[in-house]
C-alpha positions as CSV (number, residue, x, y, z in Angstrom):
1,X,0.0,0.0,0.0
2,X,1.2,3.3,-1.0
3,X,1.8,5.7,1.9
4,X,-0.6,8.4,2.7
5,X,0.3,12.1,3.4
6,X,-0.3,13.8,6.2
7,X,-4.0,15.2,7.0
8,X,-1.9,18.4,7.2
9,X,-1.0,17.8,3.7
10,X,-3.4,16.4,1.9
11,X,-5.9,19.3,2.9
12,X,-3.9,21.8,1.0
13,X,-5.4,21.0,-2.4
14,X,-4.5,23.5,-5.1
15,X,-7.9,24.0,-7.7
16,X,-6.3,26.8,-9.6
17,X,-6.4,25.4,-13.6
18,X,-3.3,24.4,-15.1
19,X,-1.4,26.2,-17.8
20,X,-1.9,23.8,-20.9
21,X,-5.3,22.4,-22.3
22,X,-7.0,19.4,-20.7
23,X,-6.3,18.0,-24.2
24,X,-2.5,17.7,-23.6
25,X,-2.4,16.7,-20.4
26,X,-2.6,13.4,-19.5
27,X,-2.3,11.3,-16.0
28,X,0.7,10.3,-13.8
29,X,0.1,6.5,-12.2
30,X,1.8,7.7,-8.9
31,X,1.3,4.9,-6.2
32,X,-2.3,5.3,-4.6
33,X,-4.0,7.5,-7.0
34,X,-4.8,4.0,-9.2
35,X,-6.1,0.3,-8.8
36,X,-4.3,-2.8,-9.1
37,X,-5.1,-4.6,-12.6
38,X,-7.1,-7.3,-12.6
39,X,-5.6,-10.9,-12.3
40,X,-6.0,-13.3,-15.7
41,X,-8.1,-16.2,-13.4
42,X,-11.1,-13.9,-12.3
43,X,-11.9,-12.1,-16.1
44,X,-11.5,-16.2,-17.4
45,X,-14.0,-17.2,-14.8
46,X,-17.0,-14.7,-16.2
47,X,-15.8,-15.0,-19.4
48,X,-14.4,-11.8,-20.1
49,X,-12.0,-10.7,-22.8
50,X,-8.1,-10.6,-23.1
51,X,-7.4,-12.1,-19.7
52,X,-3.8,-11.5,-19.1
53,X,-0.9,-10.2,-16.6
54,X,-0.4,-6.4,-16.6
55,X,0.5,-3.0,-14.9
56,X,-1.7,0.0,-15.2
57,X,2.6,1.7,-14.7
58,X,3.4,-0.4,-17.8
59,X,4.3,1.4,-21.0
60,X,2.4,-1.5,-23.2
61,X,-1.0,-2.7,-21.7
62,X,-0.7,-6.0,-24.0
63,X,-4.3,-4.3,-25.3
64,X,-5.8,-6.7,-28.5
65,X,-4.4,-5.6,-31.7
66,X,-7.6,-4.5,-32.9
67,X,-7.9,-2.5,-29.7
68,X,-9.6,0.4,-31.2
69,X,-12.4,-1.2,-34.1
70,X,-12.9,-2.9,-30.3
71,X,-13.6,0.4,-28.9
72,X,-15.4,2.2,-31.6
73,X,-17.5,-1.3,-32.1
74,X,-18.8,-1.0,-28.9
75,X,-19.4,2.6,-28.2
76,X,-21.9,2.2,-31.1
77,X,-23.5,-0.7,-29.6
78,X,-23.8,1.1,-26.8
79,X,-24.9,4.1,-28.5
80,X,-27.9,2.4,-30.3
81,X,-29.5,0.1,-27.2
82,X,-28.7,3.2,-24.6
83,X,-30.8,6.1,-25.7
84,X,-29.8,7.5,-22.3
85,X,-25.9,7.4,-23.6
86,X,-26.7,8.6,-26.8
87,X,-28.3,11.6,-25.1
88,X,-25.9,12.7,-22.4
89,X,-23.7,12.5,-25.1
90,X,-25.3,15.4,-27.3
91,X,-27.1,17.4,-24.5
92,X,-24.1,18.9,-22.3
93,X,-23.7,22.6,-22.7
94,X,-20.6,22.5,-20.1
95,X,-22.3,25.4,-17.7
96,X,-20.2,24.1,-15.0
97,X,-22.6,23.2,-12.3
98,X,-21.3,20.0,-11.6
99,X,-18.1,21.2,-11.5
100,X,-17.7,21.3,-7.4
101,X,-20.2,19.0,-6.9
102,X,-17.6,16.1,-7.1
103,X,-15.6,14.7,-4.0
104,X,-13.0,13.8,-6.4
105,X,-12.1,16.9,-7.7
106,X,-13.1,18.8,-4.1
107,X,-10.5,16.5,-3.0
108,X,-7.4,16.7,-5.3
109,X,-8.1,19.3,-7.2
110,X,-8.0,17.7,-10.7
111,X,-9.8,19.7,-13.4
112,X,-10.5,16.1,-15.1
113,X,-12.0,15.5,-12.3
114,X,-15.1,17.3,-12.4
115,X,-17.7,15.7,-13.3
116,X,-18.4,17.9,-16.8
117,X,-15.2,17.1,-17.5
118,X,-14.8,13.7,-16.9
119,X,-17.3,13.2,-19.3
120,X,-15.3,15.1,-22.1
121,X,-12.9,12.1,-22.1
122,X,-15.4,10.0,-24.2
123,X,-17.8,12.8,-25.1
124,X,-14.4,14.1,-27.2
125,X,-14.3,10.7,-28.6
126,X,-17.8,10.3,-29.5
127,X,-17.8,13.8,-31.4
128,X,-14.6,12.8,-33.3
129,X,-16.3,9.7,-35.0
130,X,-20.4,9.9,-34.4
131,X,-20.8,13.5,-35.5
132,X,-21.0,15.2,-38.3
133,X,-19.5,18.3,-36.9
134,X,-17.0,16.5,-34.9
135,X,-15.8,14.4,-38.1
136,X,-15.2,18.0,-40.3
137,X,-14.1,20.5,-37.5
138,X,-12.2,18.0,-35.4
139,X,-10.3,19.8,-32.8
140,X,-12.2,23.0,-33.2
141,X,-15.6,21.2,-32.4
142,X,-14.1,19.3,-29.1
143,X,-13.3,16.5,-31.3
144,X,-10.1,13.7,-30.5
145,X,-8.7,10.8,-31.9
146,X,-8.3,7.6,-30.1
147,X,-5.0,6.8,-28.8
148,X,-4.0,4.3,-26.4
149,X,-2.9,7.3,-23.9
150,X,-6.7,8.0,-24.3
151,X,-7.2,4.3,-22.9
152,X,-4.8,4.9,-20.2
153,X,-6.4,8.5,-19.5
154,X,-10.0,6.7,-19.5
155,X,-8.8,3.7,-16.4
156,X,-7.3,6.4,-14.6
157,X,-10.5,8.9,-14.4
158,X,-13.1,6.0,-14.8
159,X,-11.9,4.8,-11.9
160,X,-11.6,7.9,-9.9
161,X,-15.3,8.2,-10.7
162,X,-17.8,6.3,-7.5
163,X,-20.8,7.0,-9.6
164,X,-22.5,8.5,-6.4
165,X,-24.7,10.5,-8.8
166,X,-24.4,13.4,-6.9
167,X,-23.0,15.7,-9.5
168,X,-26.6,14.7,-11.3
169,X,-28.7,16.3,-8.5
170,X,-27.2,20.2,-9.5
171,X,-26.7,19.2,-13.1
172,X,-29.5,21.7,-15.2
173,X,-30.4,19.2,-17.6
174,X,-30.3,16.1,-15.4
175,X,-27.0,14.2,-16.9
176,X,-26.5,11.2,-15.1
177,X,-22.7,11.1,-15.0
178,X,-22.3,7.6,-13.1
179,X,-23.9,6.3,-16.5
180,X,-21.3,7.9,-18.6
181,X,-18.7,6.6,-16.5
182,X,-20.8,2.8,-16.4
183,X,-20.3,3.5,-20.5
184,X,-16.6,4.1,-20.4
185,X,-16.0,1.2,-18.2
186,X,-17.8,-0.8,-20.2
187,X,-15.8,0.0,-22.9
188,X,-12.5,-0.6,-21.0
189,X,-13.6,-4.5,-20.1
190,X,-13.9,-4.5,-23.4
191,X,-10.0,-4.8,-23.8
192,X,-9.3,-6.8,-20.9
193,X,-8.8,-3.4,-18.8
194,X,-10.6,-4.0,-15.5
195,X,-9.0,-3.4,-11.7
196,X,-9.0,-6.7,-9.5
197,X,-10.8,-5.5,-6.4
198,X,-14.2,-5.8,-9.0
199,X,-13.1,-8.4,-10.6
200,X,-12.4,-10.1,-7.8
201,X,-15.0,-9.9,-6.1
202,X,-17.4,-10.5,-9.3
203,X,-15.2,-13.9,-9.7
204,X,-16.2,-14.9,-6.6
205,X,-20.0,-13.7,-6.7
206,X,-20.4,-15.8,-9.8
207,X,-18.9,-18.9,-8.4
208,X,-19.6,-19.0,-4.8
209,X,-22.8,-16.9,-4.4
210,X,-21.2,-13.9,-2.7
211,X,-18.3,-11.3,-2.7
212,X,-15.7,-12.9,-0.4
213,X,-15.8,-16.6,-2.4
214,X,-17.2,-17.9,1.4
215,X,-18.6,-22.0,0.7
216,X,-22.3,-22.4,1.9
217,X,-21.0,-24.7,4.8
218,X,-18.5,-22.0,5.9
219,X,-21.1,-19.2,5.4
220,X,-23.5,-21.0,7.8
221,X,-20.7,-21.8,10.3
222,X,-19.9,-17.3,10.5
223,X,-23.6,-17.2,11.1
224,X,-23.9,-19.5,13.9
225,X,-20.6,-18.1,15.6
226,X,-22.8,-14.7,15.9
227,X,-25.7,-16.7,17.1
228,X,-23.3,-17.6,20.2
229,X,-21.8,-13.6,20.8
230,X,-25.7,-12.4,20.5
231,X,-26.7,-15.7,23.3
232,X,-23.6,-14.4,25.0
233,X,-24.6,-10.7,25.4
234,X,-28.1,-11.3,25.6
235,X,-28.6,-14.5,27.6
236,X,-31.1,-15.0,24.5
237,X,-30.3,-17.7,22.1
238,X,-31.4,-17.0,18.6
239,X,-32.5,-19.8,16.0
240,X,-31.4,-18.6,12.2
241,X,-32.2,-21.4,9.5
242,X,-30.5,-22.0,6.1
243,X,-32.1,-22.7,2.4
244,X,-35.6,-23.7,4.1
245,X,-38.2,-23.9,1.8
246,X,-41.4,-22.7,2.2
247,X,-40.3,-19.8,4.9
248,X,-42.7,-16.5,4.1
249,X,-39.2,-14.3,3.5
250,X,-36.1,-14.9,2.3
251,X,-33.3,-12.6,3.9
252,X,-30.6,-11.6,1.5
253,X,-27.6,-8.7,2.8
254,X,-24.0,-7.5,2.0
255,X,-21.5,-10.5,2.5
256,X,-19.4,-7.9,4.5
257,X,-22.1,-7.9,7.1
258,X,-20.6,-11.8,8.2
259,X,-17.0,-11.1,7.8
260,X,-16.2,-7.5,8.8
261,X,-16.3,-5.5,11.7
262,X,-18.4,-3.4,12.1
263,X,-21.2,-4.5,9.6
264,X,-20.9,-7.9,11.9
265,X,-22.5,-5.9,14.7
266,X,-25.5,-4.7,12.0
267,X,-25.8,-8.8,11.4
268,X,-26.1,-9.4,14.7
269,X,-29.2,-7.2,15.5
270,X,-31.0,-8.6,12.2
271,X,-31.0,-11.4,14.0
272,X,-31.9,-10.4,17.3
273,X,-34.9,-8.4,15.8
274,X,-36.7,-11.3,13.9
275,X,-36.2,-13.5,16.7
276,X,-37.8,-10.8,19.3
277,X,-40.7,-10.5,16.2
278,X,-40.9,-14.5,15.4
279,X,-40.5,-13.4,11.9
280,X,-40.7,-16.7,9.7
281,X,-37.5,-16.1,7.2
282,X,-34.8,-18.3,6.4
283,X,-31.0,-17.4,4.8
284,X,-30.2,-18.7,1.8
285,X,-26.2,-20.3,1.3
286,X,-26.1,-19.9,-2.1
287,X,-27.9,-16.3,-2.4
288,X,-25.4,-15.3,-0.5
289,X,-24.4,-12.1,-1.3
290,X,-26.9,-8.8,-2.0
291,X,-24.5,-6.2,-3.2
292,X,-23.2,-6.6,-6.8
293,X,-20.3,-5.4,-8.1
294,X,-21.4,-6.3,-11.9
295,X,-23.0,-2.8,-11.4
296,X,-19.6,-1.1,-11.8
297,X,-18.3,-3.9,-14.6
298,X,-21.3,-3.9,-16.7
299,X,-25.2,-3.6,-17.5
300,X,-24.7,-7.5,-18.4
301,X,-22.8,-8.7,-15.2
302,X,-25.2,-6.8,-13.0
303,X,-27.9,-9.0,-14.5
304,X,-26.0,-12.3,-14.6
305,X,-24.9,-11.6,-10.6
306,X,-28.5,-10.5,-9.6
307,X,-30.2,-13.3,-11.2
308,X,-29.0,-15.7,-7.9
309,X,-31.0,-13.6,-5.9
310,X,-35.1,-14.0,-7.7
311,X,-33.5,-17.6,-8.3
312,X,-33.3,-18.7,-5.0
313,X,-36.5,-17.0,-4.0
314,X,-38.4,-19.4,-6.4
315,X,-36.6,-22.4,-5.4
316,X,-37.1,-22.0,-1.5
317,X,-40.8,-20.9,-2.4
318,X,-40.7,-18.1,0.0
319,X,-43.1,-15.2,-0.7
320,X,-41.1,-11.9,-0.6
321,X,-37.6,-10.6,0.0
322,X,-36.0,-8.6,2.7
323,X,-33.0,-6.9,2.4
324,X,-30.1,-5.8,4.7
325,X,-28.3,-2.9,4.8
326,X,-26.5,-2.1,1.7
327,X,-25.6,0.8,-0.8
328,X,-25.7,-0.7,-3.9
329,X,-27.6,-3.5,-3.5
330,X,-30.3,-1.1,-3.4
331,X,-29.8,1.1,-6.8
332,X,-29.7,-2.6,-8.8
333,X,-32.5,-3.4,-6.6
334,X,-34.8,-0.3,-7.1
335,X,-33.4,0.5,-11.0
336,X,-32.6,-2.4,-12.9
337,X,-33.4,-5.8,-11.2
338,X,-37.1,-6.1,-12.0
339,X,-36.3,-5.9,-16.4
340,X,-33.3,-7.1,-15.7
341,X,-34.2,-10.5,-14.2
342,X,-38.3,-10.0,-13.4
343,X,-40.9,-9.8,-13.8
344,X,-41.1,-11.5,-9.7
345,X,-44.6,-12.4,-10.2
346,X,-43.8,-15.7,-8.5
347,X,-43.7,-13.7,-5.3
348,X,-46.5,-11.7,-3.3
349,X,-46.3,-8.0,-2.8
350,X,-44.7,-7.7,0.5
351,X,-46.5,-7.7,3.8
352,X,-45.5,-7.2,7.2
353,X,-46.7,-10.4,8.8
354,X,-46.3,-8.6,12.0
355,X,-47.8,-4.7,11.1
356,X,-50.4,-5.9,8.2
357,X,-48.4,-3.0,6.3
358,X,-48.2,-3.3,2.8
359,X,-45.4,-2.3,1.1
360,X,-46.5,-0.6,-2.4
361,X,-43.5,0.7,-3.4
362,X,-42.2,-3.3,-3.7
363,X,-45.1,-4.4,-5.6
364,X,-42.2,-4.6,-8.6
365,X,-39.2,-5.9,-7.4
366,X,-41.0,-7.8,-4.1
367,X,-38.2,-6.7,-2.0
368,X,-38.1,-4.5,0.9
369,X,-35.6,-2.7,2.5
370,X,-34.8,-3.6,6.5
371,X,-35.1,0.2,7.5
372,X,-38.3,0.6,6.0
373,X,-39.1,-2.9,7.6
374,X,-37.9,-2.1,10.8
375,X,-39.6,1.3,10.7
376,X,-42.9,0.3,10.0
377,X,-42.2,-2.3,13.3
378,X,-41.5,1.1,15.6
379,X,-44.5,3.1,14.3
380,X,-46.8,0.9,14.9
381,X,-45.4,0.0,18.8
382,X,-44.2,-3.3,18.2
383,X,-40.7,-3.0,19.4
384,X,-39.5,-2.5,23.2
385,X,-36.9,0.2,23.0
386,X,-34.5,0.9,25.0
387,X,-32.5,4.1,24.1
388,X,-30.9,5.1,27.1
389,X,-28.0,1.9,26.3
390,X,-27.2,3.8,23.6
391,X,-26.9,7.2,25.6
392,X,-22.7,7.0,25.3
393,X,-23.2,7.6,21.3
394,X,-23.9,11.1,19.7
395,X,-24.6,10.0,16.3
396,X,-25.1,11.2,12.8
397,X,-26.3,10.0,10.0
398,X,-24.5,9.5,6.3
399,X,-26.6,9.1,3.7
400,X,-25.6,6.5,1.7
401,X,-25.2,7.8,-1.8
402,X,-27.3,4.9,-3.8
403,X,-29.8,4.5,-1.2
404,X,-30.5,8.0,-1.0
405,X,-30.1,9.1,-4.4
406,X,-31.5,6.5,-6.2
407,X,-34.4,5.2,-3.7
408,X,-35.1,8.5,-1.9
409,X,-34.4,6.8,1.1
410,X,-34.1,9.7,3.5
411,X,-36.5,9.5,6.2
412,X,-36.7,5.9,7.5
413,X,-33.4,5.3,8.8
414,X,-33.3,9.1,10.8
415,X,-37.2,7.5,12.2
416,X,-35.7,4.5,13.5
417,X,-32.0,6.3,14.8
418,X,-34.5,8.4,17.3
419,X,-36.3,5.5,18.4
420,X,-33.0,4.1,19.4
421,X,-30.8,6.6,19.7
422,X,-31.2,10.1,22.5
423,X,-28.6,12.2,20.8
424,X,-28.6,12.3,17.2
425,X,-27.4,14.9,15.1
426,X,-27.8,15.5,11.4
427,X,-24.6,17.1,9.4
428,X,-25.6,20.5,7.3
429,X,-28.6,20.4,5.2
430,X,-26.3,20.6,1.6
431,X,-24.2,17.3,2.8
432,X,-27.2,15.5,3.4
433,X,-30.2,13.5,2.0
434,X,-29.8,14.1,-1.9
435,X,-26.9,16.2,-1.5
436,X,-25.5,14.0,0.7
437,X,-21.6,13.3,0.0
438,X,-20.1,10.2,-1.2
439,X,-17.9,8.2,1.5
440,X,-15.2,8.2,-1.5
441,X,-14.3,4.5,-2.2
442,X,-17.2,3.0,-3.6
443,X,-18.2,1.6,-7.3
444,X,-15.4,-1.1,-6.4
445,X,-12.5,1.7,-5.2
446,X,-12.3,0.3,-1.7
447,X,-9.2,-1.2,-2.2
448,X,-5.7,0.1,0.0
449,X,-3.4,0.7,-2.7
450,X,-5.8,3.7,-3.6
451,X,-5.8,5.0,-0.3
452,X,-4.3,8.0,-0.6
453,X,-7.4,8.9,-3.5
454,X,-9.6,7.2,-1.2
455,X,-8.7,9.8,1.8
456,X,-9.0,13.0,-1.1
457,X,-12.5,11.7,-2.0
458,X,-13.6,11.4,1.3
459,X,-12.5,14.9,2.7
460,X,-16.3,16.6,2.0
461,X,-17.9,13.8,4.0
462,X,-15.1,14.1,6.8
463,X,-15.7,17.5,6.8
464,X,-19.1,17.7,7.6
465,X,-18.8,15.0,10.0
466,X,-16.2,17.5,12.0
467,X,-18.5,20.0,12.1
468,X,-21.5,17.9,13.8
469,X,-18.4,16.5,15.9
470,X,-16.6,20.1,17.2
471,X,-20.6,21.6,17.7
472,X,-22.6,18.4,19.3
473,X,-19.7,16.1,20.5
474,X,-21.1,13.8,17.9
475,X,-18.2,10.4,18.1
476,X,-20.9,8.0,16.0
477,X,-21.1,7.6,12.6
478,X,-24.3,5.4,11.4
479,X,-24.9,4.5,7.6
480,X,-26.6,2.0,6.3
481,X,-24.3,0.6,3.6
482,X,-21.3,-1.7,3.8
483,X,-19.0,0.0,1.5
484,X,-19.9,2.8,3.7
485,X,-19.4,0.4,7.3
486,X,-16.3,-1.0,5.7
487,X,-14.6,2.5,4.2
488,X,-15.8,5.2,6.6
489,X,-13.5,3.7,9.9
490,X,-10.3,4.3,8.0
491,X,-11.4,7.8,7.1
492,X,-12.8,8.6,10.1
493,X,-9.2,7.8,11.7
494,X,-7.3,9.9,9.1
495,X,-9.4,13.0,9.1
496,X,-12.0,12.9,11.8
497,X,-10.0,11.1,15.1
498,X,-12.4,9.6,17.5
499,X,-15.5,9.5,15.5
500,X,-16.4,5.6,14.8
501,X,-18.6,3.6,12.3
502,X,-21.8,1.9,12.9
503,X,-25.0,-0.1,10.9
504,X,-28.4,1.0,12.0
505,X,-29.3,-2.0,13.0
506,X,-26.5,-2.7,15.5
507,X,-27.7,0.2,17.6
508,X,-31.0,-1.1,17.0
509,X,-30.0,-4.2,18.7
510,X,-28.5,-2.5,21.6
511,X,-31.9,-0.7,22.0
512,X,-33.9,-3.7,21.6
513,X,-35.2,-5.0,25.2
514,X,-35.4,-9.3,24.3
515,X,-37.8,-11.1,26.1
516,X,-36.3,-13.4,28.4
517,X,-33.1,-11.6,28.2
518,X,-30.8,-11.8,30.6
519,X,-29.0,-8.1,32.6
520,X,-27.3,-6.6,29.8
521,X,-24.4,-5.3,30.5
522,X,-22.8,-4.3,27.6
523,X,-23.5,-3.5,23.7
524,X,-22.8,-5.5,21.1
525,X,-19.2,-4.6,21.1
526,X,-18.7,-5.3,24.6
527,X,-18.3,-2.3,25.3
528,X,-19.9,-1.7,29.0
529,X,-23.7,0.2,28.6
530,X,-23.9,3.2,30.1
531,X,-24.4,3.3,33.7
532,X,-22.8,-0.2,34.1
533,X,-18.9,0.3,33.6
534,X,-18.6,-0.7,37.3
535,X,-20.0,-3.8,36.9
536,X,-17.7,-4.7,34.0
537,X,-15.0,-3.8,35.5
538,X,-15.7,-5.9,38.4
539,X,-16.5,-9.0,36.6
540,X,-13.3,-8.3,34.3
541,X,-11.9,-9.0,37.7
């Protein structure tokens, strides 16, 4: 991993313009402003082109010998079945709005990096061979030619791009720039020029049913190990079951909710809340995994990836799905998932078997998000609440970009963190909600060797978290994503000291009074509730 300045130093970003034309410029790989390349073994295992060992710091990328028909062959394609593409394509009058919208570019200072820029990489292209004007006036109509450095110069921005959409939210005529850069990194796998924390993790969905490549048995095995640290905090002991047919709800979330700390504390008051509710679900080994990095390989992969999900539904005959907390889970979910692999009319519109609730806004995908679930349980009074053991957090709330901007989920998750929580705080109104910032390493750049990008992109969320910290005290960070769960700790540490990560639902399961439980002592971190650090301490001794 490449070493990280200093907070000291990475804050002094310089946004002045530089002296020659974005045209002649072009990008230094300088350890931890790129990704690894992807390994030959995980593009052979989804079948994708020109598998082979290479350097994004090498002078020849090995790229096909008919690299750029390749190129031009599929921005066509693409061109004809994406009106969308076609249209962002011709409609951008470069006004500039987006321009300090992005993280990216707030955070280095990059002019490529703004998001109407950005978009100039391929737009430049585009003009150069799909215009009329661009074909004739070449340079003097914003037209290029495509080189190879225009390959390199595409990986490097493409992937300094987290498609958080937020740009899209200012942008006058309503440019969707994560689609642009979906387009452009289309057309990179294309030549075999992908970065191997996707591809990885796409490898691995594909064969094993989640992210991590974790076998069913091994899977169930990480689940029952939490079932004894939840008996262990709670005196309760809670009763999961795997690939059960015939349960009314399949329960689908993020992989990194059973391997990593702290998205294992979210997992853990999943489960305590549909024991304390009897609700009648059952996990699926094999569905394994409800995030989806195909979303940031490829229209297709998304689709192959997301089929395991409707597909396991129909085999275990359940009648609706719940899902966990994840970002982009949830855009695949809400935007693609019902063309891409519905219609589900094999499954009911959800129901709450415990509220009677209905949840219209499923009746397409038959898939409901757990803090709309678990909202609906605390407005209707069907949770005892606790949310005095939660009294040593001042929290916030970050937005997740996907579930925010592209479900509008906004006011669910803030309903259920005052139900739990006595001291929550939001950040200022233009970092939140739509606006909210991005934590800067998602689409698939949470990898270390980009840290020192990864730290630059996340400065505008850090920034608003110190301000909510220095005015309230605020040392919590809840999200409900686990990009977000896995990322934010890290940037926290760098720019925000003493500020930490949680899911919803792990201080939803500190909240939640069990029946039968035993004294709690301590949350699900075993850390001591408040009020009962002497009685720890004295059973420590």
């Amino acid at each position: 991993m490449a070493t990280v300045p200093k907070p000291s130093e990475l804050g002094k970003v310089d946004h002045r313009p530089p002296q020659r034309p974005w045209t002649e410029t072009f990008p230094e790989f300088r350890p931890g402003t790129y990704c690894y390349s992807a390994k030959p073994k995980n593009l052979e295992v989804v079948g994708l082109p020109n598998p082979r060992e290479w350097s994004p710091t090498d002078e020849d990328w090995k790229l096909p010998d008919d690299w750029k028909d390749i190129t031009l062959k599929g921005m066509k394609d693409r061109l004809d079945k994406f009106r969308s593409f076609k249209l962002f394509m011709d409609i951008c009058v470069r006004c500039g709005a987006c321009a300090d919208k992005c993280h990216y570019f707030i955070g280095s200072g990059d002019p490529k990096n703004m998001p109407v820029l950005r978009a100039e990489l391929i737009r430049s292209i585009y003009r150069n061979y799909f215009t009329g004007s661009g074909k004739i006036l070449k340079k003097y109509a914003g037209a290029r030619a495509l080189t190879e450095q225009i390959i390199k110069e595409w990986f490097y921005y493409f992937y300094q791009c987290t498609e958080c959409r937020r740009c899209s939210v200012f942008c006058p005529y309503g440019i969707d720039t994560a689609e642009i850069t979906m387009m452009g990194r289309e057309l990179l796998n294309e030549l075999g020029c992908n970065i191997d924390w996707i591809m990885g993790p796409v490898a691995n969905c594909y064969m094993n049913g989640n992210h991590l490549g974790i076998q069913p048995h091994a899977f169930k095995d990480m689940i029952m190990f939490f079932v004894d640290e939840i008996e262990a905090v709670t005196g309760v002991r809670v009763e999961p079951t795997f690939n059960r047919k015939g349960a009314e709800v399949l329960f689908i979330t993020p992989s990194g909710d059973v391997f990593a700390d702290p998205g294992t504390y979210t997992l853990m008051g999943y489960m305590m809340l549909f024991h304390e509710i009897g609700l009648d679900y059952t996990w699926s080994t094999y569905a394994s995994e409800g995030g989806n990095f195909g979303l940031f390989t490829s229209h297709e992969m998304m689709k192959r990836l997301n089929a395991k999900m409707y597909a396991e539904a129909k085999r275990l005959k359940v009648k609706w799905i719940l899902g966990g907390e994840c970002g982009h889970m949830w855009r695949v979910i809400n935007q693609y998932m019902d063309t891409m692999n519905g219609p589900a009319d094999f499954l009911e519109v959800p129901k709450s078997p415990i509220t009677g609730t209905v949840f219209e806004n499923a009746k397409s995908t038959k898939m409901v998000h757990i803090a709309e679930f678990t909202a609906d349980l605390i407005r209707h009074g069907k949770l005892n609440l606790d949310p005095s053991r939660n009294d040593n957090k001042i929290v916030t709330f970050h937005d997740s970009c996907n579930t925010s901007r592209a479900m509008g989920l906004f006011e669910e998750p803030r309903y259920v963190l005052k139900a739990v929580c006595n001291h929550f705080y939001d950040m200022p109104e233009n970092t939140i909600r739509e606006k909210t910032f991005c934590c800067g390493s998602g689409s698939g750049l949470n990898t270390d060797e980009f840290m020192e990008m990864r730290m630059r992109g996340g400065l505008p969320r850090a920034n608003a978290v110190r301000y909510v910290h220095e005015k309230y005290g605020v040392n919590m960070l809840a999200c409900i994503c686990a990009i977000d769960r896995a990322v934010l700790p890290p940037l926290m540490n760098y720019w925000v000291p003493g500020v930490e990560v949680t899911g919803l639902h792990e201080l939803v399961g500190n909240a939640l009074v069990m029946k039968g439980e035993k004294k709690r002592t301590t949350d699900l971190r075993y850390e001591p509730l408040p009020g009962m650090e002497e009685e720890e301490e004295a059973e420590d001794v």
